[in-house]
ROBASE-43670 format. One record per residue (C-alpha): residue number from 1; residue in three letters; z, y, x negated. Coordinates in nm, 3 decimals. Layout:
<rs>
<NUM ALA <Z Y X>>
...
</rs>
This chain:
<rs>
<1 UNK <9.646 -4.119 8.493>>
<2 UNK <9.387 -4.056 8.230>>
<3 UNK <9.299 -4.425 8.221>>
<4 UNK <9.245 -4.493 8.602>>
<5 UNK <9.004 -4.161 8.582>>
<6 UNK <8.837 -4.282 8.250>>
<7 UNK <8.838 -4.629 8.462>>
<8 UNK <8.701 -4.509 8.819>>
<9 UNK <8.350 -4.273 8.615>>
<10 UNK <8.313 -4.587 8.414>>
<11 UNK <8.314 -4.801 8.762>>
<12 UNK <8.078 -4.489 8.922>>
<13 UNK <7.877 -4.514 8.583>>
<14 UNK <7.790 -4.903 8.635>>
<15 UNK <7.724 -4.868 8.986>>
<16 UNK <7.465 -4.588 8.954>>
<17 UNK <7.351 -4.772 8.666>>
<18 UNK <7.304 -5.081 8.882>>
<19 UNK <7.153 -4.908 9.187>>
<20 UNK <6.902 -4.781 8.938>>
<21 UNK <6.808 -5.102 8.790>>
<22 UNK <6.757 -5.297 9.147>>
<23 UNK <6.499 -5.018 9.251>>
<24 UNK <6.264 -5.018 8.918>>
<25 UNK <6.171 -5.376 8.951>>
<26 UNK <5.823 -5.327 8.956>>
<27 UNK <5.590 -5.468 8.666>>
<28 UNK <5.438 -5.227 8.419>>
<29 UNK <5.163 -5.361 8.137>>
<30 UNK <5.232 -5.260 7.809>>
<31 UNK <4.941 -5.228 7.577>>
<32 UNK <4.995 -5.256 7.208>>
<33 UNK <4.847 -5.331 6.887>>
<34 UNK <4.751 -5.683 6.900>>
<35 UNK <4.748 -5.765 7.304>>
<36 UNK <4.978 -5.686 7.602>>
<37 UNK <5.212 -5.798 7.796>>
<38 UNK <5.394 -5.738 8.166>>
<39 UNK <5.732 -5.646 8.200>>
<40 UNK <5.949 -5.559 8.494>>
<41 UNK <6.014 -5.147 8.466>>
<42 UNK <6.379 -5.186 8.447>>
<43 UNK <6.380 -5.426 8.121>>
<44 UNK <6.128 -5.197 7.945>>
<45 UNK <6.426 -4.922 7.996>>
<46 UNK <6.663 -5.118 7.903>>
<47 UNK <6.509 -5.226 7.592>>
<48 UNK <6.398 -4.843 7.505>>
<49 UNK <6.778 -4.778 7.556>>
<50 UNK <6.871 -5.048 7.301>>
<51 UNK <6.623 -4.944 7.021>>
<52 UNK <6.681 -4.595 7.071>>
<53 UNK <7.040 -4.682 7.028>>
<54 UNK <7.002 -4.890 6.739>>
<55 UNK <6.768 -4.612 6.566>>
<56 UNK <7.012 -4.369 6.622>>
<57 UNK <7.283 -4.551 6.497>>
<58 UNK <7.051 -4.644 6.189>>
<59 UNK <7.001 -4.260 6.117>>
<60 UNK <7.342 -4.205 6.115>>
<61 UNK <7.462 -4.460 5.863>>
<62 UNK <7.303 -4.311 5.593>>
<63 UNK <7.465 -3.946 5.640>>
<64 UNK <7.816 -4.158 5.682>>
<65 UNK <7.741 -4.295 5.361>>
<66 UNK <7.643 -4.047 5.192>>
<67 UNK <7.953 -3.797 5.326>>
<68 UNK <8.196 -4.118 5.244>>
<69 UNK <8.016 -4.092 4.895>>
<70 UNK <8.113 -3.729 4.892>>
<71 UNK <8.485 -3.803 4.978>>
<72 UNK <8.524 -4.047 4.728>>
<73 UNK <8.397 -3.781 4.453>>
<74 UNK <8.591 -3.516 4.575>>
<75 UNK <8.914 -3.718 4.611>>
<76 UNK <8.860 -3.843 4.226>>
<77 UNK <8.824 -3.492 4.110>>
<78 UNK <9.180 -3.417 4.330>>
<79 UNK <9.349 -3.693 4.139>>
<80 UNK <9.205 -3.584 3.802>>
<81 UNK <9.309 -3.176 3.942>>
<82 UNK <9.697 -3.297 4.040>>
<83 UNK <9.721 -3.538 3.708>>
<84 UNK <9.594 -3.169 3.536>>
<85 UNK <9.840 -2.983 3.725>>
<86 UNK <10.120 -3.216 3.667>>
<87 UNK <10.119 -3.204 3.298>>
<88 UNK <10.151 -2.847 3.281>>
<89 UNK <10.426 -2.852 3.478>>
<90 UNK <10.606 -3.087 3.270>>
<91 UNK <10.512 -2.828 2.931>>
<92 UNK <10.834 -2.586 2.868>>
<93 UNK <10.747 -2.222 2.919>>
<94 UNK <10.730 -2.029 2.597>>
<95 UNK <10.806 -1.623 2.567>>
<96 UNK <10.654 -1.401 2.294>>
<97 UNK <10.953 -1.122 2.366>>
</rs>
């Protein structure tokens, strides 16, 4: 059941997603640095989707890095902690009574 409803909002998603692509087909200039050019509306949003998406995405990768970094440390120090914790178990207990 969950996969015919993820199924039927993706299928709504595409059509609404369609239906606003066919009506913002009308050419916009965009001016930039070194000239300008004319576009069709809907492929200047499309294209702001994709490099907003890929900047995101970009921005991202370095905090998964970085935290992957962090896991790596922290599960070194847990192996050097249990190898620690180990050998003390191992040592016989000794009383002073």
């Amino acid at each position: 059941m969950r996969n015919f409803i993820t199924i039927i909002i993706a299928l709504l998603i595409f059509v609404a997603s369609a239906l606003f692509f066919a009506q913002n087909d009308s050419m916009v200039m965009i001016d930039y640095f070194s000239g300008q050019v004319e576009w069709q509306l809907n492929w200047v949003m499309v294209l702001c989707i994709i490099v907003g998406f890929l900047l995101g995405v970009a921005s991202l990768f370095g905090s998964l890095m970085k935290t992957k970094f962090l896991l790596k440390q922290a599960r070194i120090k847990l192996d050097k902690h249990q190898k620690e914790l180990n050998s003390l178990r191992s040592l016989p207990l000794k009383d002073d009574y």
